[in-house]
N, C-alpha and C positions, 0 to 999 in steps of 0.2 A: 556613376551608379554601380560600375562592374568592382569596384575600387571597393565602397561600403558594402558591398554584397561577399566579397573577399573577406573582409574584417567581422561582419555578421556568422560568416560561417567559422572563422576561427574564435569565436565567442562563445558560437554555439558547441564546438569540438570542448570547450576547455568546461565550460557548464557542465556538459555532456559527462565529462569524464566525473564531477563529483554527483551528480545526479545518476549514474551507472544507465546512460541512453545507449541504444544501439548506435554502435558496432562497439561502444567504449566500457562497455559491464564487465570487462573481463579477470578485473580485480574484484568486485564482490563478493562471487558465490565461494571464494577460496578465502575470504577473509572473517567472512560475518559469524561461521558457525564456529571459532576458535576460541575469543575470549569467554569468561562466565556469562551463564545467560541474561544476568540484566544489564551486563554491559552490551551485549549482542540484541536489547530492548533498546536503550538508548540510540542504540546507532540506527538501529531500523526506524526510528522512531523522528530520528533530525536530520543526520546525516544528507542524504539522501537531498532527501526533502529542500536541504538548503542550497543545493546544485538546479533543482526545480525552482525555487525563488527567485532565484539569480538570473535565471532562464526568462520565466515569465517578466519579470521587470525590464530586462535589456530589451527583451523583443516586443514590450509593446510602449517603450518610451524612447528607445535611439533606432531601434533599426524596424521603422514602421513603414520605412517609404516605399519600397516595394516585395509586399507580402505574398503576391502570386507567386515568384520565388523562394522567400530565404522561409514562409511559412508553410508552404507547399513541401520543403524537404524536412520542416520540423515534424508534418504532420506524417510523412512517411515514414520516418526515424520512429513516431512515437508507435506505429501500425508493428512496425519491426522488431521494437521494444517491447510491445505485448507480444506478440507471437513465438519468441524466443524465450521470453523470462518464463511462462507458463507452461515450453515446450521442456527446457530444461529441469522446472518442476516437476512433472510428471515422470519425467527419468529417474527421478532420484529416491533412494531409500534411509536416506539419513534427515533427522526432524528437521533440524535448524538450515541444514543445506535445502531441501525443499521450499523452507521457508524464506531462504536468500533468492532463491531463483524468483518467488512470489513478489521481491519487494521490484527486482526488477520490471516482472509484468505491470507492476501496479504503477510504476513510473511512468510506462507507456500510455497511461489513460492520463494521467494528467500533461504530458506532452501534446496528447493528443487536444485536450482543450487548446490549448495554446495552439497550435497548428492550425486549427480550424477558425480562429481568431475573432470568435462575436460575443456580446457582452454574456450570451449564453451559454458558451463553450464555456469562457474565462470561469464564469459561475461556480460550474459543473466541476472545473480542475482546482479550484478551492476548495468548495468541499468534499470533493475527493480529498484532496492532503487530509484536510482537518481529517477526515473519516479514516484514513488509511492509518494514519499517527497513531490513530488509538487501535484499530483492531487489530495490527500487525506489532503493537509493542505489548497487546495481552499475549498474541499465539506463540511469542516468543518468552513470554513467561510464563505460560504452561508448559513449553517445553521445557524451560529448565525446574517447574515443578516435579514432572513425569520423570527427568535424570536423577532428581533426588530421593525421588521411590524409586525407580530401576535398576540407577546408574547407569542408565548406557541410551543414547539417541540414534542407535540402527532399529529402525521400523519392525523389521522380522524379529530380534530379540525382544521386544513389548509384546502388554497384550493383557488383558484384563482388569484394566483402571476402570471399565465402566462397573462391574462388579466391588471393587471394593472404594472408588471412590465416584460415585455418580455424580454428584454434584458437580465437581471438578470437569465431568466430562458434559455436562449439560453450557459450563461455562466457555466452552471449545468452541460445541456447534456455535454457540452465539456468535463467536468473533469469527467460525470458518465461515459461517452463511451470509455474517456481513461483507467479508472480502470476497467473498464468490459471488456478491450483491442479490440475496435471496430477499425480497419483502416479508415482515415493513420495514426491515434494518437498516443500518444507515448507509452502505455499500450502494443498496438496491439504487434509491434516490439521486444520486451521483451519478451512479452508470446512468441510470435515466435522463438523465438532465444532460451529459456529453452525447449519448445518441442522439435525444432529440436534438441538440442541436445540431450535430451531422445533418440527420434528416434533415429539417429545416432548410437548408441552402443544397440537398442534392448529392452532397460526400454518402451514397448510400453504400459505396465500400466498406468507409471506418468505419461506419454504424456493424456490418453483419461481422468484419472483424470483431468488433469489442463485443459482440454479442455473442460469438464463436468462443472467444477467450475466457467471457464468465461462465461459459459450462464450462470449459476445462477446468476453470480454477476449480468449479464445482468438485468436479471429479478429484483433481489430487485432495484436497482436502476430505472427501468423501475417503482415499486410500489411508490418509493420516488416522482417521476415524475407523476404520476395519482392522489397521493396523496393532495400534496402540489401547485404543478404548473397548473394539467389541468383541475380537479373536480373543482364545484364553490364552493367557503366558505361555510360552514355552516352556520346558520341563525344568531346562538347565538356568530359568532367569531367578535369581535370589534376590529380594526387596532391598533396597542399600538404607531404609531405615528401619529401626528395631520395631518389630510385629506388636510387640508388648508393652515395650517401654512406654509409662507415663504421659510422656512429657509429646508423641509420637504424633498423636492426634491435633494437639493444638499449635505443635509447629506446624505442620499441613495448612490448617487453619488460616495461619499469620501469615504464610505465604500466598493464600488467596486471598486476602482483603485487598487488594489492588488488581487484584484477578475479578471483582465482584464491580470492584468500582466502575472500571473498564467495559467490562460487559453493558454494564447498567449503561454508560455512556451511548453505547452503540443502539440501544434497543431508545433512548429519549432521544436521538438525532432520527433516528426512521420517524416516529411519531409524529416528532414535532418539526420534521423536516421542512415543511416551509418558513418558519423561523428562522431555518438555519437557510433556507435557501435565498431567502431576503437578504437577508447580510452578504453570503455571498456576492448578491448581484450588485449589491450595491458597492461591497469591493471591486467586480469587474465594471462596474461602468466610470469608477473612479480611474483604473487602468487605462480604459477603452479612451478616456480622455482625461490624462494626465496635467492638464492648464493648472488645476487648484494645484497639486502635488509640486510642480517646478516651481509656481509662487510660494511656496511656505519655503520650499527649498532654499532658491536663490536670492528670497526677499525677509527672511526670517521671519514671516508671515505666521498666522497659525489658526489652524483646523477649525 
């Protein structure tokens, strides 16, 4: 046992590392804000995410034998991973870096399902991803809308997009209130469903963690919004697209029809969140007991 427990955790290290868990984020927040921003959407939006996949599959179909252990320091890992990635957001003044430190926080809630290891937790850390996919690859596409009116993603250089583009900044709050998980959005439901399931079995730490963590995120994105959207420009900030030009108005436009989509996504998973919450469940209790899964697998069986 001390053998697979050994092996468990250097799985969980190598996951770790493409999923940006504690202590292993440390390539991230220096890599995410570089590329253009919808490559910098893409990544926040998979990347990640496919190190959390890899995670949840290995630990609840090979290394299930003794979870008081190797899920006990998943769940601590994922405690660590929120507290860090939203402590590091809060420090920061640059869009897209704030916005890296966030994907990390956002990791640690869905570690945390998994740590906590019941068909409800598992639930809870599905659709978190699903929810997270979307509203952390809109905020990263409004960022790089706001570069292309401003030119520039230092927070103190922005400042008055709610005045000349409100709309724009109404599509913001949508995705910052879903990831800060404000009701009825689809953040909110998620975080809910991982607490309760804390609660549930007693974990009343992780629960006032993750509850501590969704006001902070609150607040950095509350600074993104005072920053960018409601202070007026600075004197020395010149718009990086033509004030007049034609054509000015409708590229803006084109650049939010995916910005609109996205939004809308967030605000029909709150609504109609038990919809979405069935499916998840019914993902995790496939998880929870993987028998059909290794038969289709090994036996070329099917679904």
């Amino acid at each position: 046992m001390k053998l697979v427990n050994a092996v468990a955790m250097l799985f969980f290290m190598a996951f770790g590392i493409k999923a940006a868990a504690f202590p292993l984020f440390f390539w991230l927040p220096e890599s995410y804000h570089t590329p253009p921003a919808p490559v910098s959407a893409i990544f926040a939006a998979l990347l990640t995410k496919v190190g959390v996949y890899a995670m949840i599959r290995a630990f609840t179909l090979i290394f299930v034998k003794d979870p008081a252990y190797s899920h006990m320091i998943i769940l601590i890992c994922g405690a660590f991973t929120m507290v860090t990635g939203v402590l590091g957001a809060m420090s920061q003044y640059e869009f897209r870096k704030l916005l890296a430190f966030h994907i990390i926080s956002q990791v640690g809630y869905m570690i945390m399902g998994l740590g906590l290891f019941t068909p409800l937790a598992l639930a809870g850390a599905i659709f978190h991803i699903a929810h997270n996919i979307i509203a952390k690859t809109n905020l990263f596409f409004i960022s790089g809308i706001v570069y292309q009116l401003k030119g520039t993603y230092e927070l103190k250089k922005l400042g008055g997009i709610y005045r000349d583009y409100s709309f724009l900044s109404v599509l913001f709050l949508i995705s910052a209130f879903a990831l800060a998980g404000i009701p009825p959005l689809s953040g909110f439901w998620s975080k809910f469903v991982l607490i309760k399931a804390g609660l549930a079995i007693s974990n009343f730490w992780i629960a006032a963690i993750a509850l501590m963590v969704g006001l902070l995120t609150l607040y950095s994105m509350t600074k993104i919004w005072n920053e960018v959207f409601w202070k007026n420009a600075p004197d020395e900030s010149e718009p990086r697209l033509d004030e007049t030009g034609p054509f000015k108005y409708a590229s803006v436009w084109v650049m939010m029809i995916p910005v609109v989509i996205l939004a809308g996504f967030c605000i029909v998973m709150g609504i109609y969140a038990d919809t979405f919450i069935t499916i998840a469940q019914k993902a995790a209790g496939q998880l929870m007991d993987p028998s059909e899964y290794i038969r289709v697998v090994l036996r070329g069986g099917s679904l």
